[in-house]
C-alpha positions as CSV (number, residue, x, y, z in Angstrom):
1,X,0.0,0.0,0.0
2,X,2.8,2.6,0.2
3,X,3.7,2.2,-3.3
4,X,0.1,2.8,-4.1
5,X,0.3,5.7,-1.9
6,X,2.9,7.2,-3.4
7,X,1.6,6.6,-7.1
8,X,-1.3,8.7,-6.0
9,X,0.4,11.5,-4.6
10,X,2.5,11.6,-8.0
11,X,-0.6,11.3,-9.9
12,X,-2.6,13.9,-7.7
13,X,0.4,16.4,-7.6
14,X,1.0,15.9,-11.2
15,X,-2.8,17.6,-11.7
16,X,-2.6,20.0,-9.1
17,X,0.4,21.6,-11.1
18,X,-1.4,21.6,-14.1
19,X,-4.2,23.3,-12.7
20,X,-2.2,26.1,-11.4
21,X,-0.4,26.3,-14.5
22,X,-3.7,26.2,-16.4
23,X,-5.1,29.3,-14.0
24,X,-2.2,31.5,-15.2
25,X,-2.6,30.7,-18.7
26,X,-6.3,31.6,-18.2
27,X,-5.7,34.6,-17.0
28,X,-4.1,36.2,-19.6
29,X,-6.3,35.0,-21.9
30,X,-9.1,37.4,-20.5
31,X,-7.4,40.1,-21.3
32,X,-9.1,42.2,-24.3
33,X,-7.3,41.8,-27.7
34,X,-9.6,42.9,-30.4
35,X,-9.3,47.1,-30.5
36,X,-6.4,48.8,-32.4
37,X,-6.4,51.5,-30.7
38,X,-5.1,51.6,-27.9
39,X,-1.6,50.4,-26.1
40,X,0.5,49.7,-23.2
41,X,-0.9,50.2,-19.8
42,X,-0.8,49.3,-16.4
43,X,-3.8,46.8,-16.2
44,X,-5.9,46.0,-13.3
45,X,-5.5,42.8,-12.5
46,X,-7.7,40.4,-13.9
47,X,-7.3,37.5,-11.1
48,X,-5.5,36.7,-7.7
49,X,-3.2,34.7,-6.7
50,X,-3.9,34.7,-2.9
51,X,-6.6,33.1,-1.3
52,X,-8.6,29.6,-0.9
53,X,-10.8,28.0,-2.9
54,X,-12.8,24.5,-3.2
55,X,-14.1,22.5,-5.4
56,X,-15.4,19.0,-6.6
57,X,-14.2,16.8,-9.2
58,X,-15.1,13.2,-10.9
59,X,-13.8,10.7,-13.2
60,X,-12.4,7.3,-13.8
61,X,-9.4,5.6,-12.1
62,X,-6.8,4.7,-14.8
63,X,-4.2,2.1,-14.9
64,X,-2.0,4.4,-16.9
65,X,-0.8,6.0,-14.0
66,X,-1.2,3.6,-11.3
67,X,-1.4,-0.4,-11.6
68,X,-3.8,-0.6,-8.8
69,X,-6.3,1.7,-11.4
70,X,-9.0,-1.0,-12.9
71,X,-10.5,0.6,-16.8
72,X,-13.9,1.2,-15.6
73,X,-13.8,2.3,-11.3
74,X,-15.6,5.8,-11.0
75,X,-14.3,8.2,-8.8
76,X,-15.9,11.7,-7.2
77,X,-14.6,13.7,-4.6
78,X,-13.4,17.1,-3.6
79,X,-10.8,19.7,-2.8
80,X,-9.8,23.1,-0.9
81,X,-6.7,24.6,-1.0
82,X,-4.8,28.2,-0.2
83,X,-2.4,29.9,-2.1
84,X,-0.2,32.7,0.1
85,X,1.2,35.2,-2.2
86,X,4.6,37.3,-1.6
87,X,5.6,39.2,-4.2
88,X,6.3,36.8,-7.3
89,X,6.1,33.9,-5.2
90,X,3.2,31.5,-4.3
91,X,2.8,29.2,-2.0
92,X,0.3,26.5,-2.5
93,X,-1.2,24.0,-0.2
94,X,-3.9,21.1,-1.1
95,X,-5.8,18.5,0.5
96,X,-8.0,16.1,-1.6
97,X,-10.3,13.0,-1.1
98,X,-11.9,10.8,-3.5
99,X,-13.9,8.4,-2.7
100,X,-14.0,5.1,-5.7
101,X,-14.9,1.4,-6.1
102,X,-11.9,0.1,-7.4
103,X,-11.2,-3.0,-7.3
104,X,-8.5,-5.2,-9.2
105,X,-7.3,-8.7,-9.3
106,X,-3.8,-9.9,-8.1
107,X,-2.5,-13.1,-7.2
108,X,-4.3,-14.8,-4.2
109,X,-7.0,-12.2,-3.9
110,X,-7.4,-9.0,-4.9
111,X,-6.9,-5.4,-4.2
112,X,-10.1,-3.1,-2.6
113,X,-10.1,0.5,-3.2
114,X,-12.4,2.8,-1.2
115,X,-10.8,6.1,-0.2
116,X,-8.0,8.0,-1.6
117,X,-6.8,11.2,-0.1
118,X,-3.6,13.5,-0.5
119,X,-2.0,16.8,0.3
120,X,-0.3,19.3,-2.0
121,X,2.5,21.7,-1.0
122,X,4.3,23.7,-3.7
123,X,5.8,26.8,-4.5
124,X,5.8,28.6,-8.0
125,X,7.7,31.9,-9.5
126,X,5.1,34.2,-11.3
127,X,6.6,35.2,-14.6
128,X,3.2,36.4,-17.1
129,X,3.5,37.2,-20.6
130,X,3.9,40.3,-22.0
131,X,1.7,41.0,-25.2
132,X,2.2,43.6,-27.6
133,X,-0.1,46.2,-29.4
134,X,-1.2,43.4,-31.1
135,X,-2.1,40.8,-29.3
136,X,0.9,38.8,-29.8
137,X,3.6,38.0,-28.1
138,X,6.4,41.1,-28.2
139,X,9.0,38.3,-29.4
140,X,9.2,34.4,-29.2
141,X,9.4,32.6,-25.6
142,X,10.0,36.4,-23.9
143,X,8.9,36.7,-21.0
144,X,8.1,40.0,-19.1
145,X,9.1,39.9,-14.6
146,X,6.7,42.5,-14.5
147,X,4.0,41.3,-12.5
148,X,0.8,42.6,-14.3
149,X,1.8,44.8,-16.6
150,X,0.3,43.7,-20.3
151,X,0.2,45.3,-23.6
152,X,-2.6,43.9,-25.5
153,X,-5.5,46.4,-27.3
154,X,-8.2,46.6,-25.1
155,X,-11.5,48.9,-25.4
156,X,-10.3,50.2,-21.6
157,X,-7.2,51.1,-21.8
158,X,-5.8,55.1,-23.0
159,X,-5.5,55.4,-26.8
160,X,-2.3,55.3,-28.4
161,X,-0.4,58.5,-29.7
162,X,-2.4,59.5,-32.4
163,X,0.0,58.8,-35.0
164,X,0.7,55.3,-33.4
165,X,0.7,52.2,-36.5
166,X,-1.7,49.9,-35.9
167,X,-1.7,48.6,-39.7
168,X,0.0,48.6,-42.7
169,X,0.5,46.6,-46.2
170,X,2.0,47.2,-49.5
171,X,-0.8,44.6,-51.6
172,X,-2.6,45.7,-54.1
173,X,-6.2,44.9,-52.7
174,X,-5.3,44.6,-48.9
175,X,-8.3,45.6,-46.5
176,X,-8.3,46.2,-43.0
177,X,-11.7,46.7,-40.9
178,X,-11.8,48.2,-37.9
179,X,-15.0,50.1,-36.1
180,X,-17.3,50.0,-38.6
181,X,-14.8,51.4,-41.2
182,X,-12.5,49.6,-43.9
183,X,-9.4,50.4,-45.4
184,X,-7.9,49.1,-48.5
185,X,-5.1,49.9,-51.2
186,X,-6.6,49.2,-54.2
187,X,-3.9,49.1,-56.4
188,X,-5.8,48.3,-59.8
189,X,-5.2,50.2,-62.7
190,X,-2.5,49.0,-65.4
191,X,1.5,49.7,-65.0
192,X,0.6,50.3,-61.3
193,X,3.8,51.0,-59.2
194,X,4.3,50.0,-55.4
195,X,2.2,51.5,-52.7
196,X,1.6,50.7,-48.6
197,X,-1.0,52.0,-47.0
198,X,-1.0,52.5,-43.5
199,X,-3.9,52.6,-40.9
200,X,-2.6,54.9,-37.5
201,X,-4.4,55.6,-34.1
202,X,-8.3,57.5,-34.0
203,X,-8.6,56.2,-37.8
204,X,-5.9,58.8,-39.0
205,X,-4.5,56.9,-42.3
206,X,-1.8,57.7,-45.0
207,X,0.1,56.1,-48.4
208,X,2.7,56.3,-49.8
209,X,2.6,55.8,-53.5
210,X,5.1,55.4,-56.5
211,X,3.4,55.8,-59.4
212,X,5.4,56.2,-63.2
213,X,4.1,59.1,-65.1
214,X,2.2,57.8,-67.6
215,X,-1.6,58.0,-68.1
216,X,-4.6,56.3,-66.5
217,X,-5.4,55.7,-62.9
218,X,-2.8,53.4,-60.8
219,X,-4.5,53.2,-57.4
220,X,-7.3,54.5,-55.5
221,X,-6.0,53.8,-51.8
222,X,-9.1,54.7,-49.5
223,X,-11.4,54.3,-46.1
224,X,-15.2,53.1,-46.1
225,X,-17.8,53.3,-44.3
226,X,-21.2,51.1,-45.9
227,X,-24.3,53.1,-45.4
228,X,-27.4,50.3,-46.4
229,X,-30.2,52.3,-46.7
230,X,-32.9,53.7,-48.9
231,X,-32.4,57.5,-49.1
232,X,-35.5,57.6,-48.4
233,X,-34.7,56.4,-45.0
234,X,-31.7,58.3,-44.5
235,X,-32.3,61.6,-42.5
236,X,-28.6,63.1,-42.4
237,X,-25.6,62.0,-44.3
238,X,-23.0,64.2,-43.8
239,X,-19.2,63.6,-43.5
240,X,-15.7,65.9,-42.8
241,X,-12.2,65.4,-43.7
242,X,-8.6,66.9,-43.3
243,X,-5.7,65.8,-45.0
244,X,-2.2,66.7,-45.8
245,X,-1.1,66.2,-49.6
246,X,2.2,66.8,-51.8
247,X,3.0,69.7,-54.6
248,X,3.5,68.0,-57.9
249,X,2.2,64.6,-58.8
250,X,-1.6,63.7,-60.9
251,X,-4.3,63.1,-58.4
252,X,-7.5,63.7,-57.1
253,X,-9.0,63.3,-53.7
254,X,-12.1,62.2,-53.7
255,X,-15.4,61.1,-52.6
256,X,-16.5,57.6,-54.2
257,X,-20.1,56.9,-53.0
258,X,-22.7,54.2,-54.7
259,X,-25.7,52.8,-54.5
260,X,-25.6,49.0,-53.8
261,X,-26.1,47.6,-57.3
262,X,-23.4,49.2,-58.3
263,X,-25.0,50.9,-61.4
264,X,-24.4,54.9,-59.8
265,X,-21.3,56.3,-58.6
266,X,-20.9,60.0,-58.0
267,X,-17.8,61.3,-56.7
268,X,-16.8,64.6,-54.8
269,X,-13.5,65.6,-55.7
270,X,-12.6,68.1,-53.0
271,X,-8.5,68.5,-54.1
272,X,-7.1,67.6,-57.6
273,X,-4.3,68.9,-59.6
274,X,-6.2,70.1,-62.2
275,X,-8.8,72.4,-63.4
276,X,-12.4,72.6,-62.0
277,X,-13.6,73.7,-65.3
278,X,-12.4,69.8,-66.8
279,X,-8.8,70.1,-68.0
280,X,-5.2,69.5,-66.5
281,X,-3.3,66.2,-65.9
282,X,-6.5,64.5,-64.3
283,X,-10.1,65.1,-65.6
284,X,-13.1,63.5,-64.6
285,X,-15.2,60.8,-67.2
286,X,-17.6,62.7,-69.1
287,X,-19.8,62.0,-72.5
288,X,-18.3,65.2,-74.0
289,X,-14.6,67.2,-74.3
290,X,-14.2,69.8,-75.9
291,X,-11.1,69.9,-79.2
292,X,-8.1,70.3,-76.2
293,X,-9.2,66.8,-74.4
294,X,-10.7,68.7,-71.7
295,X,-14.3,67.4,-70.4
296,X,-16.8,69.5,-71.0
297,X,-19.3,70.0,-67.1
298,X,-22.9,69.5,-67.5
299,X,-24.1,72.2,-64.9
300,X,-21.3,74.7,-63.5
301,X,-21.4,76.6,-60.0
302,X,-23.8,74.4,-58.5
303,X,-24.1,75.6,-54.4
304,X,-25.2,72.4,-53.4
305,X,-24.2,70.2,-50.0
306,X,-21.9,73.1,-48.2
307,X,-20.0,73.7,-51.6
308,X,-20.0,75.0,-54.9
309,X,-19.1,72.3,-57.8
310,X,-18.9,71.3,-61.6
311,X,-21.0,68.7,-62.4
312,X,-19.7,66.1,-64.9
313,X,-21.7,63.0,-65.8
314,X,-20.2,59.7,-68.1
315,X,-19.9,56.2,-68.4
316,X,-17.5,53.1,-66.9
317,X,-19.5,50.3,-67.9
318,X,-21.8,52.3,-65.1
319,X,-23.4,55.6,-64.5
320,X,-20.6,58.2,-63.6
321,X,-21.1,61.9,-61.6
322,X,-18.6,63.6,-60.7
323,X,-18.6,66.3,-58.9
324,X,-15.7,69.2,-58.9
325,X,-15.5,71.5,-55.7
326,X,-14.7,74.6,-57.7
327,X,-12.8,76.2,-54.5
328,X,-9.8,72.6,-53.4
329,X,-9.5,72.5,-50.2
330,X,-7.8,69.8,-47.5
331,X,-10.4,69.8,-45.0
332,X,-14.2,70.7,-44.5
333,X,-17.5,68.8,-43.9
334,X,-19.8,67.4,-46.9
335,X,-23.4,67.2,-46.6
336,X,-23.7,64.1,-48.8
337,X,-27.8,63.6,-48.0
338,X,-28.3,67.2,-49.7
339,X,-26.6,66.2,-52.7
340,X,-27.9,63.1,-53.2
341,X,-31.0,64.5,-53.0
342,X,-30.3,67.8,-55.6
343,X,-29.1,64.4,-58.0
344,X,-31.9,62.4,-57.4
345,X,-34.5,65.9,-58.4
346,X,-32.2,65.9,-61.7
347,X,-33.4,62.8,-62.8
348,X,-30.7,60.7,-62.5
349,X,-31.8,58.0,-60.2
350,X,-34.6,57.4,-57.9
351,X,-35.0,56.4,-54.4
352,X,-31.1,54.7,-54.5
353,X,-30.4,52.3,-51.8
354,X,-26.9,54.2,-50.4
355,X,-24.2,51.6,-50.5
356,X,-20.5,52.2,-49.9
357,X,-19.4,55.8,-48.9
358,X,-15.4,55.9,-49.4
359,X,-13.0,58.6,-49.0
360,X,-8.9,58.1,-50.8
361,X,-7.3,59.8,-53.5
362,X,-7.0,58.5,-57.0
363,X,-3.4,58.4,-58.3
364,X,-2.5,58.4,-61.5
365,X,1.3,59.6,-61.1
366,X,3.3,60.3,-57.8
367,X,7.2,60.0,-59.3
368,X,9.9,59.6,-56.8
369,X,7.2,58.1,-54.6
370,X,4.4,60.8,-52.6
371,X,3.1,60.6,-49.3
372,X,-0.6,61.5,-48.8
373,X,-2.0,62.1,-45.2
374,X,-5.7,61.7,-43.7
375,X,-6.0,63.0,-40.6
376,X,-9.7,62.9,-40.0
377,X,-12.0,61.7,-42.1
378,X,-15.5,60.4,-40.8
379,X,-19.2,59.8,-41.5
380,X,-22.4,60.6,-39.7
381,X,-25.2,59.3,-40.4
382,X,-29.3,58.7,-39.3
């Protein structure tokens, strides 16, 4: 009997460790990983490792860790335990009974089994885990001796510096989602150069693109926000921006809103590098130009939406407006209801069910490689 003792205790102690183990694993698996952002900060602490606790427990005796074990002797009992906590150290202490009907044959007779009981004692070093901004592990197997103190992105923590990274990719169609809004880089048009898009803190977001001067749009790198409703339904649409863009380059920055069948798009260009009136080194798709290539506006000086704009209309396989703010600017607020609305009494569509509202800047040449910046851009609807 004091071998079967003693494979008992092993067998016990062998679980009790895992269960401890298991309890500090647990515990940093509560923290909150799904917000970008936010960062580092002191967290309160999601568990303790002082105090007592009980508990019950049930199974079946096996003879994989003791001989004495038959394949098919049920076994219940219970526990309670203390831990003592000083500084990074614990202290552990167990008692634990189970009560079975074991019974297994041996020469001569056999061997009864009604009552088990054992007692823990440990000790144990707390070293957690530190996470990073992402949820991950800063670097393989490293381990941080600061009790407590986690990095992951959780909705309480402080919010990053506002021109923390929380997201970035150089792929052509790359998207990121994060509160409602997408990003992607949508790199599509032909002879496309390279381009990464990166996603900071409070949804600021910038690219950098490298585009050869040649014609045609290379990219349309941009953040979205999916609306799903009938205008009809839609009581206020409105959205603002503020950006930082380069001198030199061909591009336009732009509204690109549709309906959800895809057959109407209308876009607001707020900045380009061209005229307003339809001619420079990016123009708008229009059913007429005039002799010089330029497109020719279908209403000008329309005071519509918190703006004054040239209204272009054409064809991409799909209806095309475009609309040209006659005074470029890097920041202001768009009421996009009101305009869909002065559209819709034009004729051109009917009650359109609002699809994807997005916000970027169409390239079509940034030599040397450009950097464009959003610092706010965001939509408001009801």
């Amino acid at each position: 009997m004091g071998l079967h003792m003693s494979l008992v205790k092993r067998k016990i102690f062998s679980v009790g460790f895992l269960t401890l183990m298991a309890c500090g694993a647990s515990a940093a698996d509560h923290a909150d990983h799904s917000d970008p952002s936010v960062s580092s900060y002191e967290a309160p602490r999601t568990f303790s490792w002082a105090g007592a606790y009980a508990g019950l427990h049930g199974g079946v005796a096996s003879p994989k860790f003791n001989p004495f074990n038959s394949d098919d002797a049920p076994a219940v009992g219970a526990q309670v335990g203390c831990n003592l906590r000083a500084g990074w150290g614990v202290v552990c202490a167990e008692l634990e009974g189970s009560y079975t009907t074991n019974e297994v044959p041996v020469p001569d007779g056999k061997v009864e089994t009604r009552f088990r009981g054992v007692h823990v004692t440990e000790s144990e070093l707390i070293v957690p885990n530190r996470i990073n901004g992402a949820g991950s592990p800063a670097l393989p197997g490293y381990m941080d001796a600061q009790d407590d103190k986690l990095e992951p992105r959780s909705s309480i923590a402080a919010p990053l510096p506002a021109n923390a990274q929380v997201w970035s990719s150089s792929s052509p169609f790359e998207e990121f989602s994060y509160g409602g809004y997408s990003w992607n880089n949508d790199v599509w048009g032909t002879g496309a150069g390279p381009q990464t898009i990166s996603v900071h803190a409070g949804k600021q977001w910038s690219v950098w693109s490298k585009q050869p001067n040649t014609n045609g749009i290379k990219s349309y790198p941009h953040q979205a926000l999916n609306i799903g409703k009938p205008l009809s339904s839609i009581n206020t649409l409105t959205s603002s921006f503020n950006q930082d863009v380069p001198a030199g380059g061909a591009w336009d920055t732009a509204y690109d809103i549709w309906d959800s069948s895809h057959q109407n798009e209308i876009m607001l260009w707020t900045n380009y590098t061209a005229s307003p009136e339809g001619s420079g080194n990016v123009k708008p798709i229009s059913y007429r130009y005039d002799r010089s290539g330029a497109a020719i506006p279908l209403y000008r000086n329309v005071n519509v939406g918190g703006a004054t704009w040239n209204v272009f209309t054409g064809s991409n396989g799909h209806n095309v407006i475009s609309l040209l703010c006659t005074s470029k600017s890097d920041s202001g607020t768009v009421d996009i209801k009101s305009i869909l609305e002065w559209l819709k009494s034009k004729g051109y569509f009917g009650d359109m069910h609002v699809g994807s509202v997005q916000y970027g800047v169409e390239i079509t040449s940034s030599p040397e490689g450009m950097n464009f910046n959003f610092n706010n851009w965001s939509v408001s609807s009801t």
